[in-house]
C-alpha positions in Angstrom: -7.5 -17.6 30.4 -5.6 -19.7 27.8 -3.6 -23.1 28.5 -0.9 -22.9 25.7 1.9 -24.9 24.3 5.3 -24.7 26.4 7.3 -22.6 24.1 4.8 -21.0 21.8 3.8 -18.2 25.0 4.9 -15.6 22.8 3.8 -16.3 19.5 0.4 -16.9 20.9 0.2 -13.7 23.1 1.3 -11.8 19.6 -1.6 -13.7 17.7 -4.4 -12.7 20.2 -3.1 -9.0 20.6 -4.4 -8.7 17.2 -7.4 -9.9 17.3 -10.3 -7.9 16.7 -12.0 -7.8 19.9 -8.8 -8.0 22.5 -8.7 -5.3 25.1 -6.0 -6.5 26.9 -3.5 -9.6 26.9 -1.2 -10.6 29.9 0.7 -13.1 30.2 0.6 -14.8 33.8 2.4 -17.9 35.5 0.6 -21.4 36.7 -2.0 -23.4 34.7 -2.6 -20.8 32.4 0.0 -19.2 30.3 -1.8 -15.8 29.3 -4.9 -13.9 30.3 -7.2 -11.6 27.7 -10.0 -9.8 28.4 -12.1 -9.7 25.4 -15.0 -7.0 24.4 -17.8 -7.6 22.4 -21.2 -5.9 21.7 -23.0 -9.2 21.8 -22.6 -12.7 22.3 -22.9 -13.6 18.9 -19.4 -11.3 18.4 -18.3 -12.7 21.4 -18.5 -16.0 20.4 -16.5 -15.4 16.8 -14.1 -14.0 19.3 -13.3 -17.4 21.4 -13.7 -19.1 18.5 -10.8 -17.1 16.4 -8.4 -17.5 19.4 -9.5 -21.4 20.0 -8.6 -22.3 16.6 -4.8 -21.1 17.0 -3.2 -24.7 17.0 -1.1 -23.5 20.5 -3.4 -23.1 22.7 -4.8 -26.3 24.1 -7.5 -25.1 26.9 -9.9 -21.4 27.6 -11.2 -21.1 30.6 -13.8 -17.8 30.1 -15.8 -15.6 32.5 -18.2 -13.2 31.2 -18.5 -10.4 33.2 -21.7 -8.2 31.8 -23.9 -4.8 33.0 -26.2 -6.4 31.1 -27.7 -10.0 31.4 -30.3 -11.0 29.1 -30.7 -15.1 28.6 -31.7 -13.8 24.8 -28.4 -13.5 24.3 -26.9 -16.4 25.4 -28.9 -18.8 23.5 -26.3 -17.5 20.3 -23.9 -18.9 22.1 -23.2 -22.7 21.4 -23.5 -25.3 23.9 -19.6 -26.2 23.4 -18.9 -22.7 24.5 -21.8 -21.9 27.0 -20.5 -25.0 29.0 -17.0 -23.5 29.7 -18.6 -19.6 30.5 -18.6 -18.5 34.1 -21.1 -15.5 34.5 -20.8 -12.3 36.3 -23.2 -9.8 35.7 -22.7 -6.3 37.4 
C-alpha cells in the first residue's frame, strides 16, 4: 500500500501501472491512497520492484506484505534491512 502526495493519486497510480512487475493497482480511500500487488520471481526482483516505485518523489510511505507458496530465509537475506523491516510475511 502506498501513502501518496494529496493531489498526485493519479499520476502516481499511472507511474506504478507501468512498472515492470505490477499485477494490479487500485486506488483505495484512508491512510493509504493506492494498493498494488506486485509479482516477482525472487526477492532480489522484488526488491528492484519496491525500490522503482519508492523512488517516485509522490509517494511518501509503502507499507508491504509478502504473501509467498514458497518461504525460504535464503531468499530474504537479498533483501536489505531498510526494506525487510517494513515486510509483513504470509506464506501459503
Amino acid at each position: 500500500m502506498l501513502k501518496v502526495l494529496h493531489g498526485h493519486e493519479v499520476k502516481v497510480y499511472n507511474n506504478i501501472k507501468n512498472l515492470d512487475g505490477v499485477k494490479e493497482e487500485y486506488s483505495i480511500v484512508g491512510e493509504y491512497s493506492i494498493f498494488a500487488v506486485v509479482q516477482a520471481e525472487n526477492m532480489f526482483l522484488l526488491y528492484r520492484i519496491i525500490k522503482s516505485i519508492k523512488e517516485i518523489p509522490e509517494v511518501t510511505s509503502i507499507w508491504h506484505i509478502l504473501v509467498s507458496k514458497d518461504c525460504h530465509s535464503s531468499d530474504t537475506e537479498i533483501v536489505s534491512p531498510e526494506i525487510n523491516k517494513y515486510i509483513s510475511r504470509i506464506c501459503i
